[in-house]
py3Dmol code that shows the C-alpha trace and the ligand (Angstrom):
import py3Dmol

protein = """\
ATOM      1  CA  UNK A   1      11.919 -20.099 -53.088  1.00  0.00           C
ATOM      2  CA  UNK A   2      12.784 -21.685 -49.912  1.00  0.00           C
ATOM      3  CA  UNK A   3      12.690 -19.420 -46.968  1.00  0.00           C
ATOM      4  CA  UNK A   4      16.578 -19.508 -45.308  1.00  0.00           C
ATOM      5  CA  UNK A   5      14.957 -19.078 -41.934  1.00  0.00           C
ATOM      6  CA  UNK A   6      12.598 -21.527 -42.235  1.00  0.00           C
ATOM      7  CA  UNK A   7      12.782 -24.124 -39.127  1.00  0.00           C
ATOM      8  CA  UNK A   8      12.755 -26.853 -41.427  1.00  0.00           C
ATOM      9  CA  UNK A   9      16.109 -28.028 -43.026  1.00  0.00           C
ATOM     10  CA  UNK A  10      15.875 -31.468 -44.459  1.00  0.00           C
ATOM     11  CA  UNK A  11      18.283 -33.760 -46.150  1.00  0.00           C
ATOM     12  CA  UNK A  12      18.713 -36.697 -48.461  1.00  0.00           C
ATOM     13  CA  UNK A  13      22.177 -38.454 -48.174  1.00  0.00           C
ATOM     14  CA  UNK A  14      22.879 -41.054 -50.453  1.00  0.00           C
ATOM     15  CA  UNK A  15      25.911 -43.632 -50.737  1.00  0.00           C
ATOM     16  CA  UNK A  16      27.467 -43.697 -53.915  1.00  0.00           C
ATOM     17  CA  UNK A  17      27.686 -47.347 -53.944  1.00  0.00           C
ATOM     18  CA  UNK A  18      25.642 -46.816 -57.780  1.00  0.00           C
ATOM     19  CA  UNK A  19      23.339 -44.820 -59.497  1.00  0.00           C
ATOM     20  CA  UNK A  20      20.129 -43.306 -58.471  1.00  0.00           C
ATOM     21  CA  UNK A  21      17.326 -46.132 -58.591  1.00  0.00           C
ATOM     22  CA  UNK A  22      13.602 -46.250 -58.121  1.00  0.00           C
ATOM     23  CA  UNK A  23      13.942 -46.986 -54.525  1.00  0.00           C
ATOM     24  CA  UNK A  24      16.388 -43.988 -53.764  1.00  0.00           C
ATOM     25  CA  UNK A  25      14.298 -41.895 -56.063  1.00  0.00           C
ATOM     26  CA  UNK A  26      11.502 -42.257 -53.722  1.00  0.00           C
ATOM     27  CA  UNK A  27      13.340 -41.418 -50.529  1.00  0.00           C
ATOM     28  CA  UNK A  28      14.810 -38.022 -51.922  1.00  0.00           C
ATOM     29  CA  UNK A  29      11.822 -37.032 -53.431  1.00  0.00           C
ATOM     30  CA  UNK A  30       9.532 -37.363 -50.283  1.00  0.00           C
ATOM     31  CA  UNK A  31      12.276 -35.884 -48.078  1.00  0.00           C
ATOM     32  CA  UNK A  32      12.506 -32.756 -50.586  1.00  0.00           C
ATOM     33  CA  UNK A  33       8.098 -32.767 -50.961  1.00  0.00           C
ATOM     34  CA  UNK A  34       8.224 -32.713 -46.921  1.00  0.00           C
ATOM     35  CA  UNK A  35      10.798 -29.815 -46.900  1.00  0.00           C
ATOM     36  CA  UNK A  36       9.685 -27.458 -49.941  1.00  0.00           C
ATOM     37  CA  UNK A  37       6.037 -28.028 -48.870  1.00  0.00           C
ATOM     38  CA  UNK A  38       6.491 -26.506 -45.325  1.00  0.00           C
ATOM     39  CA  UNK A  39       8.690 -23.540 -46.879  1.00  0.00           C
ATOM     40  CA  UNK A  40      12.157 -25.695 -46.020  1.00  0.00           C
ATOM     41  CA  UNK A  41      15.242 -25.952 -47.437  1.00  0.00           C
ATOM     42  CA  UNK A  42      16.360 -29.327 -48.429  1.00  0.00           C
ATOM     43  CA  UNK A  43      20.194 -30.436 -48.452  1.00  0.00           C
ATOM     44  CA  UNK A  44      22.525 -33.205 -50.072  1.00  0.00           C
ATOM     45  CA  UNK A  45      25.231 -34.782 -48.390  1.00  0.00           C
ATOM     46  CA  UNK A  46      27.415 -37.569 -50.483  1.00  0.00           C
ATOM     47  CA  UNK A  47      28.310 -40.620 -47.905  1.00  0.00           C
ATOM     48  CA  UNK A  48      31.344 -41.188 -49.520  1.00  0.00           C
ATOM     49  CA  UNK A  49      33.256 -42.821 -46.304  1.00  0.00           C
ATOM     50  CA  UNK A  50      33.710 -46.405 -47.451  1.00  0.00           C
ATOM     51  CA  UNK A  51      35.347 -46.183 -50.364  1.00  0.00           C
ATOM     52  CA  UNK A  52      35.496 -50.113 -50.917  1.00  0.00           C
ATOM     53  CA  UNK A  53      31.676 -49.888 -51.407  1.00  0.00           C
ATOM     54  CA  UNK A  54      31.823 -46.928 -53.868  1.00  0.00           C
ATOM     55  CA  UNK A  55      31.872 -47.081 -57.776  1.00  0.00           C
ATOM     56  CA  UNK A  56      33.618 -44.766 -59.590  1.00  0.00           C
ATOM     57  CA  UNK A  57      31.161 -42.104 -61.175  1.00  0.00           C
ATOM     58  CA  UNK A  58      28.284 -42.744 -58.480  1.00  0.00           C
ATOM     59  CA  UNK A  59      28.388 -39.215 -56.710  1.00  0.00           C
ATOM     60  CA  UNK A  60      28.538 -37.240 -59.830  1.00  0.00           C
ATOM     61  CA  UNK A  61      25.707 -39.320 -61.740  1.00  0.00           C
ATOM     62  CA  UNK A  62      23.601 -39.528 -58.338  1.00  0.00           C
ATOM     63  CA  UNK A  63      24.422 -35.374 -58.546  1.00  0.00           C
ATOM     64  CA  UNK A  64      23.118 -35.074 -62.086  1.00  0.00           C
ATOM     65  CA  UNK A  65      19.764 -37.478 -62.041  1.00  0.00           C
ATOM     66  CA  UNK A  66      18.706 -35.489 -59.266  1.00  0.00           C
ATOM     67  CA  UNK A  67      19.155 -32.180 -60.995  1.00  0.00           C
ATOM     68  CA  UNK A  68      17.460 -33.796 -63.979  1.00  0.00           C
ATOM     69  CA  UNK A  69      14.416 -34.987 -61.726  1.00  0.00           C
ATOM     70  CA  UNK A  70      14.131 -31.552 -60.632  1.00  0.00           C
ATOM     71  CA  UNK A  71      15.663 -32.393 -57.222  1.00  0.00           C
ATOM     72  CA  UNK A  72      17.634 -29.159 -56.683  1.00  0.00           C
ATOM     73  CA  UNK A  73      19.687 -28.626 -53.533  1.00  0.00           C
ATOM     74  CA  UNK A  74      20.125 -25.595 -51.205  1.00  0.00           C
ATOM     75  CA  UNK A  75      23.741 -24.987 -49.939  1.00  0.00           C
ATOM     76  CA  UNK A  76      26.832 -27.569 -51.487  1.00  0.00           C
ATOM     77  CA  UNK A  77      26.637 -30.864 -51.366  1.00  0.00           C
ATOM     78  CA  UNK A  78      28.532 -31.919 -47.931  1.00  0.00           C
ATOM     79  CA  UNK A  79      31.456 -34.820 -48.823  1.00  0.00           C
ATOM     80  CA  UNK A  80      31.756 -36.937 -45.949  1.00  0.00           C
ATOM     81  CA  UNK A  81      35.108 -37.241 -47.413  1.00  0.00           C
ATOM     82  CA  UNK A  82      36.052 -34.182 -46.496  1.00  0.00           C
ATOM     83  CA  UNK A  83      34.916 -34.283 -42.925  1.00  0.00           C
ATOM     84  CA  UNK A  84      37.588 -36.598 -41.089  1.00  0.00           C
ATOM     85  CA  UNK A  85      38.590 -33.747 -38.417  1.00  0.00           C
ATOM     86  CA  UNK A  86      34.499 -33.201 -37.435  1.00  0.00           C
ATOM     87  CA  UNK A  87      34.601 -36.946 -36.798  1.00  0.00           C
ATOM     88  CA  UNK A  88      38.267 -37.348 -34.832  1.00  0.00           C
ATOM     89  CA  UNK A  89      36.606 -34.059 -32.623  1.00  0.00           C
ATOM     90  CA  UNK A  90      33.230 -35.890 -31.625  1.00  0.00           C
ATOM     91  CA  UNK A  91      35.515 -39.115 -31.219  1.00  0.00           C
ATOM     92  CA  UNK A  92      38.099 -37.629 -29.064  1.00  0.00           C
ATOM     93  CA  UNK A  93      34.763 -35.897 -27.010  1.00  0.00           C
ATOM     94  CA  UNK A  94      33.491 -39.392 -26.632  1.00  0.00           C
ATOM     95  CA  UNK A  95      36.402 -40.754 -25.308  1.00  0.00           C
ATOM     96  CA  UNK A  96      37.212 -37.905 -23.113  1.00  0.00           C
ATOM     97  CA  UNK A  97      33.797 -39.176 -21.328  1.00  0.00           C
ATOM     98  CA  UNK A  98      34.562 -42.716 -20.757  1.00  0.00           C
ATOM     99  CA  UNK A  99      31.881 -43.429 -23.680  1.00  0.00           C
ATOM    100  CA  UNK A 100      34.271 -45.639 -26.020  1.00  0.00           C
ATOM    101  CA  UNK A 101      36.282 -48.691 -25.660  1.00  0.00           C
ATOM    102  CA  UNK A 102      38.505 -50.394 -28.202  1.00  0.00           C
ATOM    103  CA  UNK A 103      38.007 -53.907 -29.670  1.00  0.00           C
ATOM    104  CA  UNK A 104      40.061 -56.494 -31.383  1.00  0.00           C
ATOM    105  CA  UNK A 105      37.631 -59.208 -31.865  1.00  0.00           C
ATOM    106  CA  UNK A 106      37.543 -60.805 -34.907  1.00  0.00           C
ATOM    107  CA  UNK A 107      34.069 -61.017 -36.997  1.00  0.00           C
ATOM    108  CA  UNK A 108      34.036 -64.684 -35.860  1.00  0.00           C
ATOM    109  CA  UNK A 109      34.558 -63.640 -32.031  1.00  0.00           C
ATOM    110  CA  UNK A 110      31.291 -61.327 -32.544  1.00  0.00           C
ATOM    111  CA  UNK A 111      27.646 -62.228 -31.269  1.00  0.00           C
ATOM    112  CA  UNK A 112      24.504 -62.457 -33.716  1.00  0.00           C
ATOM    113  CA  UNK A 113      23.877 -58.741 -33.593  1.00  0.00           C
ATOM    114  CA  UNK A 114      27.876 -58.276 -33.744  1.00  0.00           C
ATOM    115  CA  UNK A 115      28.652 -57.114 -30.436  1.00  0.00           C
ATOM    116  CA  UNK A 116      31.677 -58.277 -28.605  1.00  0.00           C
ATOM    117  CA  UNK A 117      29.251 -59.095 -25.406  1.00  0.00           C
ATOM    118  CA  UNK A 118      32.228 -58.013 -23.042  1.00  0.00           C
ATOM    119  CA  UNK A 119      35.287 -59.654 -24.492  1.00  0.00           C
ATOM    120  CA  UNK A 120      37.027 -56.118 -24.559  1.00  0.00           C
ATOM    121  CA  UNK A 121      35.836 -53.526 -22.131  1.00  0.00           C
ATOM    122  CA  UNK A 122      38.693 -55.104 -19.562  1.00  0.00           C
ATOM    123  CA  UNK A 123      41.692 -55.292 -21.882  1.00  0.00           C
ATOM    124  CA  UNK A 124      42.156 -52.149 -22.906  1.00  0.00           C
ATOM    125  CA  UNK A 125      45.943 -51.612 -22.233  1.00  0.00           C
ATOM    126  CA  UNK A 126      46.363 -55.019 -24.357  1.00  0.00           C
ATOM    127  CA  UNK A 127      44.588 -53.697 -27.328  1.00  0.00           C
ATOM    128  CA  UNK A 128      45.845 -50.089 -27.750  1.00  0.00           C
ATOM    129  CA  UNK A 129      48.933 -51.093 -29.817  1.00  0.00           C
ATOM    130  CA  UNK A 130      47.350 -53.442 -32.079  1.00  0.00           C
ATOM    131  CA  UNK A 131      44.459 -52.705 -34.990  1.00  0.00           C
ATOM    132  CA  UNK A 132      40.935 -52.229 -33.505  1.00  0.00           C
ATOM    133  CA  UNK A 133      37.678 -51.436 -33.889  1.00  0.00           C
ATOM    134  CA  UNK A 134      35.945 -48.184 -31.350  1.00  0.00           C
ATOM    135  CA  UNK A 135      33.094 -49.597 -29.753  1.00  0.00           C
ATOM    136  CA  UNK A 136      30.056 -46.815 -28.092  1.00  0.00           C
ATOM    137  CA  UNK A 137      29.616 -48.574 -24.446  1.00  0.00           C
ATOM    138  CA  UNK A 138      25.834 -48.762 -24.161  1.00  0.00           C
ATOM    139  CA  UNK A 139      24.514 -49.185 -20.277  1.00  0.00           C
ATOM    140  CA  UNK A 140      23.089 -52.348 -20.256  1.00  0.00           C
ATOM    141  CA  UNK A 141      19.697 -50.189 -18.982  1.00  0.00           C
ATOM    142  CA  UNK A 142      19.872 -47.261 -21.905  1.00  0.00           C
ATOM    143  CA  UNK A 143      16.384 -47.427 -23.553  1.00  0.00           C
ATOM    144  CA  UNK A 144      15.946 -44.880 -26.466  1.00  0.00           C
ATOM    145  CA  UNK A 145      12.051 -44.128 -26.957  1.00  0.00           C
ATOM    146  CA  UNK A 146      11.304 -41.473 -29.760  1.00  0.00           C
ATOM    147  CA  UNK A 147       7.587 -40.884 -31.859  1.00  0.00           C
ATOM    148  CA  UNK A 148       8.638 -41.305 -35.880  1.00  0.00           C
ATOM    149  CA  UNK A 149       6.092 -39.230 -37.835  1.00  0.00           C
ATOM    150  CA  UNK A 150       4.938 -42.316 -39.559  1.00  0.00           C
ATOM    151  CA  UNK A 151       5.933 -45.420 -37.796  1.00  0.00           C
ATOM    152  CA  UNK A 152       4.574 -44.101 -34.409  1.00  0.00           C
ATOM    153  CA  UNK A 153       5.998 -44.628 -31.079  1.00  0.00           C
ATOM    154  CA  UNK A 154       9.370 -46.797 -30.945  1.00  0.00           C
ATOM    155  CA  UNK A 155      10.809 -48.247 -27.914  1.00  0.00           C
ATOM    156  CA  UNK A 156      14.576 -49.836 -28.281  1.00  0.00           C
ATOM    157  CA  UNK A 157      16.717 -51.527 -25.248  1.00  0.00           C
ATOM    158  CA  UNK A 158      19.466 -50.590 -27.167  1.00  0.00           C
ATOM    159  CA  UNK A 159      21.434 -51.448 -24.106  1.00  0.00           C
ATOM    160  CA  UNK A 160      20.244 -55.378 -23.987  1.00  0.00           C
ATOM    161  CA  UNK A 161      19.944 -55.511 -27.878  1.00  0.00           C
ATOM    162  CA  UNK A 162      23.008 -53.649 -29.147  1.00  0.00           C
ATOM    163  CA  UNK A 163      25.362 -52.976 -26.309  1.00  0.00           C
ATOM    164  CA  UNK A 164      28.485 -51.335 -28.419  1.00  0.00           C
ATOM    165  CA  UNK A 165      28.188 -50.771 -31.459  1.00  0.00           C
ATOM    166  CA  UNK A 166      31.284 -49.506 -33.921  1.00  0.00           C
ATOM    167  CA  UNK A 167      31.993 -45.894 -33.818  1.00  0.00           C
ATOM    168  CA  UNK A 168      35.005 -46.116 -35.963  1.00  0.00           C
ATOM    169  CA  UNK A 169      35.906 -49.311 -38.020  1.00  0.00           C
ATOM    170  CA  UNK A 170      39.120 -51.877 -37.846  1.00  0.00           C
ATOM    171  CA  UNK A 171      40.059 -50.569 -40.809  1.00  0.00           C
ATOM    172  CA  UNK A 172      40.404 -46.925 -39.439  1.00  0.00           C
ATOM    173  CA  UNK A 173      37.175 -45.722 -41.579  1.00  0.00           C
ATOM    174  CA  UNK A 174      34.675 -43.573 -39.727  1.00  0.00           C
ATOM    175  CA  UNK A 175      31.452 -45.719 -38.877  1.00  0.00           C
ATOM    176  CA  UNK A 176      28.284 -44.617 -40.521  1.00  0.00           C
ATOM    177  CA  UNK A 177      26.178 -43.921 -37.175  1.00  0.00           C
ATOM    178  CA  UNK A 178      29.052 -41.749 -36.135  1.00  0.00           C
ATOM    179  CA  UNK A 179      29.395 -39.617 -39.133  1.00  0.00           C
ATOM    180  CA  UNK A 180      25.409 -39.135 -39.797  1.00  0.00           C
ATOM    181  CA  UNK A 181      24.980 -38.165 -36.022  1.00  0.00           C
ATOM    182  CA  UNK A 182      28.569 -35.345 -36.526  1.00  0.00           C
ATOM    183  CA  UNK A 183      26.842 -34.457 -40.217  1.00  0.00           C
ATOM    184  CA  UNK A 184      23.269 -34.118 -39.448  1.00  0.00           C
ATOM    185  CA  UNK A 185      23.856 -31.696 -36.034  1.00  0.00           C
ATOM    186  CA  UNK A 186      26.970 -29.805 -38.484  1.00  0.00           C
ATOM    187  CA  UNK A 187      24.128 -29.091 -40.827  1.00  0.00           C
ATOM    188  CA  UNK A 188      21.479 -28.235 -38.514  1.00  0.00           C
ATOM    189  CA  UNK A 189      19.198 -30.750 -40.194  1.00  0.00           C
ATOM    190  CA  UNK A 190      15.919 -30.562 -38.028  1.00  0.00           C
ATOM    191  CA  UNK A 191      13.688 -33.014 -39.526  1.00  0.00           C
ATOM    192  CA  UNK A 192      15.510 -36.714 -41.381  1.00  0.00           C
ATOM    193  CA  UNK A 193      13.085 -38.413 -43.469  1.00  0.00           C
ATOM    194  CA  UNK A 194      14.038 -41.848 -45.615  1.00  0.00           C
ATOM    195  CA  UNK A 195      13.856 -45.162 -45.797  1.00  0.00           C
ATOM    196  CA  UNK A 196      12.811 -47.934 -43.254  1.00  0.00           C
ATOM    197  CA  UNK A 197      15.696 -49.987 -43.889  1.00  0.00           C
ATOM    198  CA  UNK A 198      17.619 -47.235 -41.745  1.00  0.00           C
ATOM    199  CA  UNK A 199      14.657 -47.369 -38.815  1.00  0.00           C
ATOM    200  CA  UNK A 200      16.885 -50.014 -36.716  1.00  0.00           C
ATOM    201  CA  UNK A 201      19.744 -47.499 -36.776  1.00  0.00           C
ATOM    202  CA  UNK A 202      17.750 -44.368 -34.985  1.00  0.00           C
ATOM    203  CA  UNK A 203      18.166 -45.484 -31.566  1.00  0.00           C
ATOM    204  CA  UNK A 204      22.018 -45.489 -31.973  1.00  0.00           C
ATOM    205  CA  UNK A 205      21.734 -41.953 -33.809  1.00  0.00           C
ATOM    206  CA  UNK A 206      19.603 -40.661 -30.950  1.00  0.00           C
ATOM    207  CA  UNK A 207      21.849 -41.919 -28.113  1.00  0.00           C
ATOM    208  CA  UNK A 208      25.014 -40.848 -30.092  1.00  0.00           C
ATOM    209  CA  UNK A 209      22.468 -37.185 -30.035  1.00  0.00           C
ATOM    210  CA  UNK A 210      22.633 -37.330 -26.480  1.00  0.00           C
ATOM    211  CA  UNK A 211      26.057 -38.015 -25.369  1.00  0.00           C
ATOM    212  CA  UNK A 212      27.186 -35.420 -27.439  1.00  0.00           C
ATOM    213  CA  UNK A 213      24.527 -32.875 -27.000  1.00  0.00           C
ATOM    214  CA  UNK A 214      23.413 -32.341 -30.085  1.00  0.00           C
ATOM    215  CA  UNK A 215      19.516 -32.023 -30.735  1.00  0.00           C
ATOM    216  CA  UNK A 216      17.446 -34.603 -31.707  1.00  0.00           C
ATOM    217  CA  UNK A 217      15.820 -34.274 -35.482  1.00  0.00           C
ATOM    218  CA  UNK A 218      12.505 -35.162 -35.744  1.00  0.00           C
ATOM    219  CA  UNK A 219      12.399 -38.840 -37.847  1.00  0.00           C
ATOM    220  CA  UNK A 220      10.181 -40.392 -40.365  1.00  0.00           C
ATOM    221  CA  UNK A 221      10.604 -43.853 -41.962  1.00  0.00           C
ATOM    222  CA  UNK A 222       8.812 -44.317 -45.088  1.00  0.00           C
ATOM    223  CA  UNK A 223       8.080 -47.761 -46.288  1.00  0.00           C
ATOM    224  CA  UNK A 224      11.079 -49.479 -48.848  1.00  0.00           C
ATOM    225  CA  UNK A 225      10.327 -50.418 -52.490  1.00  0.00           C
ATOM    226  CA  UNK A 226      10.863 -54.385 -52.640  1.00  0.00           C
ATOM    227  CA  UNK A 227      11.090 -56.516 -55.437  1.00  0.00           C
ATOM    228  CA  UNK A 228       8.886 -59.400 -56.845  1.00  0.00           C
ATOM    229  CA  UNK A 229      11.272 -61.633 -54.038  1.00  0.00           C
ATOM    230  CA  UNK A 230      10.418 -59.211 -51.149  1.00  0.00           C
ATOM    231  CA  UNK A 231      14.119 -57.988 -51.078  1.00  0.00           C
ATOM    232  CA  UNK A 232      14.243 -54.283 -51.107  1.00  0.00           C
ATOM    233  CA  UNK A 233      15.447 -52.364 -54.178  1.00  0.00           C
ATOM    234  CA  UNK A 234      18.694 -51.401 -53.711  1.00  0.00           C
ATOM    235  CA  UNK A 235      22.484 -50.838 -55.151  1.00  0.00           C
ATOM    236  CA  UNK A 236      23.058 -54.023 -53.642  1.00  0.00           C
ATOM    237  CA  UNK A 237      20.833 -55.937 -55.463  1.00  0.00           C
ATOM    238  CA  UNK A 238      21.052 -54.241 -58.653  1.00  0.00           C
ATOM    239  CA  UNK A 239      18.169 -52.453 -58.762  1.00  0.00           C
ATOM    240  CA  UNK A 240      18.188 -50.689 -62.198  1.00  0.00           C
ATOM    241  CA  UNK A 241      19.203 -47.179 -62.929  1.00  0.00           C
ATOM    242  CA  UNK A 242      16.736 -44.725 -63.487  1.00  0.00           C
ATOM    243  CA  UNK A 243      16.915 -43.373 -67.098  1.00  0.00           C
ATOM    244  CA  UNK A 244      16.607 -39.724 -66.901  1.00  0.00           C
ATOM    245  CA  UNK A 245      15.428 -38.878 -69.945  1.00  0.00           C
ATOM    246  CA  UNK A 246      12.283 -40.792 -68.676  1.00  0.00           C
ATOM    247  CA  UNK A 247      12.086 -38.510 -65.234  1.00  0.00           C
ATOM    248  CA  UNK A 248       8.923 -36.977 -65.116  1.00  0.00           C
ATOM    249  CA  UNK A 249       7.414 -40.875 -65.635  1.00  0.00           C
ATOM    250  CA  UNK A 250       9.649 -41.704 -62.808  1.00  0.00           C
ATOM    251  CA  UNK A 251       8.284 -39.107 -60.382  1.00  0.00           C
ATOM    252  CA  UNK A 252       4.738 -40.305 -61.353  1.00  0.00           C
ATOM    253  CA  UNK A 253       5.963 -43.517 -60.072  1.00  0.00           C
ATOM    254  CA  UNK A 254       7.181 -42.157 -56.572  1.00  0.00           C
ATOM    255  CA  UNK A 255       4.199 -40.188 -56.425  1.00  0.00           C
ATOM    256  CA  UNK A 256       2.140 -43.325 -57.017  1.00  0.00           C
ATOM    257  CA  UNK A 257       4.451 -45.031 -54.670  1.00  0.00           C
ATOM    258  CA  UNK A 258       3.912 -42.522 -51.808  1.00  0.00           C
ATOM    259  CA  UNK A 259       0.164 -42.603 -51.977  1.00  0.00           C
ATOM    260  CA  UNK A 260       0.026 -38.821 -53.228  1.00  0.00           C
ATOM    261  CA  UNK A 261      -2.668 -36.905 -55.348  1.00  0.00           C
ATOM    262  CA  UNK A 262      -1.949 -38.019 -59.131  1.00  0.00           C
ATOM    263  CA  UNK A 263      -0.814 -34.922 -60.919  1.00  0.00           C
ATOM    264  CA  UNK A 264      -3.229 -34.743 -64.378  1.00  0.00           C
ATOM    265  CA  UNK A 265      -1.567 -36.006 -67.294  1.00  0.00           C
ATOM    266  CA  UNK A 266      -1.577 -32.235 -68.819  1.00  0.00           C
ATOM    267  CA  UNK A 267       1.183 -31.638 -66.640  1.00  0.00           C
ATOM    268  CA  UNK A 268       4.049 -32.832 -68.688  1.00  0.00           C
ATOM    269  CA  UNK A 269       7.767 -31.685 -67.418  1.00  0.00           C
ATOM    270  CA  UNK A 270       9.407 -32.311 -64.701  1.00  0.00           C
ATOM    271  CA  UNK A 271       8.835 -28.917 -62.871  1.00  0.00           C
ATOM    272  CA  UNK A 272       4.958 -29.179 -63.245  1.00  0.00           C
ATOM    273  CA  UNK A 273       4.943 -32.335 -61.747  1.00  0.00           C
ATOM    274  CA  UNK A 274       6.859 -31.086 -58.792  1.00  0.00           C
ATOM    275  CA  UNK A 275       4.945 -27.909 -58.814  1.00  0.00           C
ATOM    276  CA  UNK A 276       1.883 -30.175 -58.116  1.00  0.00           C
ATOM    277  CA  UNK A 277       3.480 -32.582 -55.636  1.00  0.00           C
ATOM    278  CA  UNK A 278       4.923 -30.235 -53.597  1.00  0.00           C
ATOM    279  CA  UNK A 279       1.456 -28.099 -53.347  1.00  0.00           C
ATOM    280  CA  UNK A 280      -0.472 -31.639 -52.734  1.00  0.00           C
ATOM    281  CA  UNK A 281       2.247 -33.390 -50.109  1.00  0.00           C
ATOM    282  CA  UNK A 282       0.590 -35.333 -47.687  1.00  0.00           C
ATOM    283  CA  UNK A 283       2.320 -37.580 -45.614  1.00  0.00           C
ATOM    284  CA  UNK A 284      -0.467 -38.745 -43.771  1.00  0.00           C
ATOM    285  CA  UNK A 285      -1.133 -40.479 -47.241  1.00  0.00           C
ATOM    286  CA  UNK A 286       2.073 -42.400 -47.249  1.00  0.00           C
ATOM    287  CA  UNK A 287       1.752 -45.837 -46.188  1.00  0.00           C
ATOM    288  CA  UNK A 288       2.700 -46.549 -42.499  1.00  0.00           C
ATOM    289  CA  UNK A 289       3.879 -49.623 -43.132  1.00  0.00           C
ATOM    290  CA  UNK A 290       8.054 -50.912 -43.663  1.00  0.00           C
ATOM    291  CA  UNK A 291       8.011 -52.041 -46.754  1.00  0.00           C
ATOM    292  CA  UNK A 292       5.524 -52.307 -50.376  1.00  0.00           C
ATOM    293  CA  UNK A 293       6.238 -54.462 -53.367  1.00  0.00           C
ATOM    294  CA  UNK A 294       7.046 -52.648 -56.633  1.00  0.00           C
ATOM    295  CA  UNK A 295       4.124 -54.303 -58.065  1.00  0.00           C
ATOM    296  CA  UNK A 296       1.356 -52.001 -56.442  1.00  0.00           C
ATOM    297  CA  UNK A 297       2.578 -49.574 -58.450  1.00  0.00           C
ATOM    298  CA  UNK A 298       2.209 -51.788 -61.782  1.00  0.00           C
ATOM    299  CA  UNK A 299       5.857 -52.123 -61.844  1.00  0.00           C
ATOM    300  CA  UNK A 300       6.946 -55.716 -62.687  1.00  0.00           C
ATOM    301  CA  UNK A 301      10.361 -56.301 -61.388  1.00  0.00           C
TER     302      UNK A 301
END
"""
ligand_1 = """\
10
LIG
N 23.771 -43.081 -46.774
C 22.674 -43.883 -46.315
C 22.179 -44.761 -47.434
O 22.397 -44.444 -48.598
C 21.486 -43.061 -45.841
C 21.765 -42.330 -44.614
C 20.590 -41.601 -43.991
O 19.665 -41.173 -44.685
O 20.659 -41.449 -42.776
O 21.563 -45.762 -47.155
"""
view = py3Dmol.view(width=600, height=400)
view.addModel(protein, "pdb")
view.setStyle({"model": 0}, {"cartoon": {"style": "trace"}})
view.addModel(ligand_1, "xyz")
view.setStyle({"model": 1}, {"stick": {}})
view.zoomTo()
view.show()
């Protein structure tokens, strides 16, 4: 049983843009090893704040292949639905220190990186009528410098390399760097450990942290799952569903994914198989690299 005052509370928070998949299957089940194996609890939050991404069905059957992979949660599973006021509060904190500005640019009107390099800080009275994006206003000298577990010591001029980036959408939707920042600190999540698709967006969480005074979690990036054409498995690119009928094969496949001790074929259900990964977890096995083709694993794809 997890211990509810351990100093470890973890989370996996998926998107239900589609079902659980191989690659997403990996990233809950080391964040859950790395929790339950230092006596944490381990959470699930639903990022369910763009609906024009979701499909139908996706939270419930995301809900339901991790129960049948053994994945169970502590606490309910947060909605980011549901949170809309914890996100107007930080916003209207945000503002109230001169951290925001509002932006009417159109995508074409963007830079490469899709800032709006200084177009709007200076016509704010214009804007505030008409439909626009909330920028964070980055000094141009803010450098974010954190140690991920895995990926070792990161350095990011987030202020030369993303000056503002969007708090809350043009199309009034909460911006995901906004609501994992509100989410994480609301659920006292102390250590964040997924993919390294989401390494780029750290130093943005981590100065978000900071202007609102809210701790910093301690991060690890594990490497992605790619495909045989080096893109990474995901709902976008129609990675396949998991069956879960098959799940103890598939955790044998995350588990040969992460680099972790093979559990011996005797141990045949799903629980076992957890049983053994959790007492074996070592991340110092995982690979510290970004990304690994499906095919170490002997998956063809
Ligand atoms: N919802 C994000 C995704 O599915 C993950 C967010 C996170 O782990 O910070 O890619």
């Amino acid at each position: 049983m997890p211990n509810p005052n351990a100093l470890y509370r973890g989370r996996f928070a998926p998107s239900p843009t589609g079902p659980l998949h191989l690659g997403s299957l990996i990233a809950a089940l080391a964040s859950f090893l790395d929790a339950r194996h230092s006596g944490g609890q381990w959470l699930v939050r639903m990022e369910d704040l763009d609906p024009p991404r979701e499909q139908t069905g996706a939270a419930a059957s995301i809900l339901r292949s991790l129960r049948r992979h053994g994945l169970h949660w502590d606490d309910t599973v947060l909605y980011q639905s549901t949170r809309g006021a914890a996100y107007d509060a930080a916003l209207a904190e945000l503002t109230q220190r001169g951290l925001l500005f509002s932006c009417d640019c159109t995508r074409a009107m963007l830079d490469a990186s899709g800032c709006c390099s200084g177009r709007c800080r200076d016509r704010q009275t214009d804007i505030a009528g008409a439909p626009h994006a909330t920028r964070a206003a980055v000094p141009g000298d803010c450098r974010i410098t954190f140690t991920d577990r895995l990926q070792g010591r990161l350095d990011t001029a987030l202020g030369e390399s993303l000056a503002d980036f969007v708090v809350r959408r043009k199309d009034g939707l909460d911006a995901y760097q906004l609501a994992v920042v509100v989410d994480d600190a609301a659920q006292g999540i102390t250590h964040v450990l997924r993919g390294s698709d989401l390494l780029d967006s750290t130093a943005r969480q981590i100065f978000l942290q900071r202007q609102l005074s809210y701790a910093t979690p301690a991060y690890c990036h594990i490497p992605v799952i790619t495909a045989h054409n080096g893109q990474k498995f995901s709902k976008q690119n129609q990675a396949p569903a998991l069956s879960d009928d098959l799940a103890a094969q598939n955790l044998r496949h995350a588990l040969r994914f992460l680099h972790q001790d093979t559990p011996p074929p005797t141990l045949a259900g799903v629980e076992q198989v957890l049983a053994h990964a959790i007492a074996h977890w070592s991340l110092s096995r995982v690979p510290a690299t970004l990304a690994v083709p499906a095919a170490t694993i002997g998956l063809a794809t």
